[in-house]
Every structure is written in structure tokens, then in C-alpha cells.
N, C-alpha and C positions, 0 to 999 in steps of 0.2 A: 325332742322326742321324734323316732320313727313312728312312722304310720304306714300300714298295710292294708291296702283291703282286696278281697278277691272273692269273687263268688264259686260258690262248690255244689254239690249235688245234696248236701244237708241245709244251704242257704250260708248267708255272707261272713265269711274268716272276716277274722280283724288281729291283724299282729301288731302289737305297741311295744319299743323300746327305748330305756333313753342311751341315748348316741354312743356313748361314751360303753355301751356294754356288747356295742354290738362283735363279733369275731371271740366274745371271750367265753370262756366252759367257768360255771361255777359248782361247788360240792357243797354240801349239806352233811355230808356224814352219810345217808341216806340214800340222796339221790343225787345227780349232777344233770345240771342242763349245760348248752350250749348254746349258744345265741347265734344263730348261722347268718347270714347272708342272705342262704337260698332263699329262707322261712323272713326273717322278719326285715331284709332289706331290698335289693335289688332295682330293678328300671320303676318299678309297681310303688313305690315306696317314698313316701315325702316327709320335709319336716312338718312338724304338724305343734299347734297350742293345745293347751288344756284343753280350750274350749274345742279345737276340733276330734281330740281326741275322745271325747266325753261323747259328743254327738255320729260318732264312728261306732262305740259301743254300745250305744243307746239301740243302734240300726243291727249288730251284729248276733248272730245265732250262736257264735262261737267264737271268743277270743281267747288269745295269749297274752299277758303283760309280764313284762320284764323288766325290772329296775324301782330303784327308790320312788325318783320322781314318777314315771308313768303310773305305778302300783300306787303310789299317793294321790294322783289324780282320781283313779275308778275308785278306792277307798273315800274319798270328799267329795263326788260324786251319789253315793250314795249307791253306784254299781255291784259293790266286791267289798265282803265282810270281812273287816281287820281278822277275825279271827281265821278265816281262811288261807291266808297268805305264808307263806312256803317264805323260810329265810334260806337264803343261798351265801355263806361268805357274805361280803361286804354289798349284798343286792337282795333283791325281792323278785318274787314271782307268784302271781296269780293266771286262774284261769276263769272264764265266766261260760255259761253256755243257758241259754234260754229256751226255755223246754214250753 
């Protein structure tokens, strides 16, 4: 999985994707995301475990997750409510934000 993190003027973004989704646009019928580069990859951006994933979100005010794997991480995490989770085509996508 990528891992992102960057601090903002609302407190700390966290972008999580798994690899394999990054550069790709998904539809829903609904809605379409794209998985950029700019947002969840880049020089800022490492491979990252469960575990460090987990603890990225745990810290962050605001996150994106993108993909089976990562979105099954924060879902077993106990982060992000299955029932939250946006299907995209053959992917996932949540978003978490800490009020």
C-alpha cells in the first residue's frame, strides 16, 4: 500500500492506496474517482504495512483510502464502517475524518 501524509491548515491528510490502483479512474455508476499521483503518490509517499497504515490513521484528521486491501485494513482496524464504504468497479473507497 501507499502511504501519504501531509499536514494542512485543517491538521494531518492521510492518503492510503493499494499500488496496483494508483494512475487508475474508477465509476460507480454514480460517482467516479481517480487515483492521481499528485494526491496519493508522489516524492511524500512510501510503501507502508497494515500496521503502519493503521497508525497513520489513527494520527490523521482527514483521510482517503482507496482500494480492497487498504479499505480492509481501516475496516479491521476498527477505523471505517463497512457500511460506509463506496464500491467503485473492482475497488473500494472510504473516507474517515475526525471531528
Amino acid at each position: 500500500m501507499l502511504l501519504r501524509e501531509r499536514e494542512t491548515k485543517e491538521g494531518l491528510l492521510v492518503s492510503v492506496c493499494d499500488t496496483d490502483c494508483l494512475g487508475e479512474t474508477y465509476d460507480n455508476g454514480t460517482a467516479t474517482i481517480t487515483v492521481t499521483e499528485s494526491f496519493y503518490g508522489g516524492p511524500d509517499a512510501v510503501e507502508a504495512t497494515a500496521e503502519e497504515v493503521v497508525a497513520a490513521l489513527g494520527r490523521a484528521q482527514v483521510a482517503n483510502v482507496v482500494g480492497t486491501e487498504a479499505v480492509g485494513v481501516a475496516v479491521d482496524a476498527g477505523l471505517v464502517d463497512e457500511e460506509t464504504v463506496l464500491e467503485f468497479e473492482e475497488t473500494r473507497h472510504a473516507q474517515l475524518l475526525w471531528l
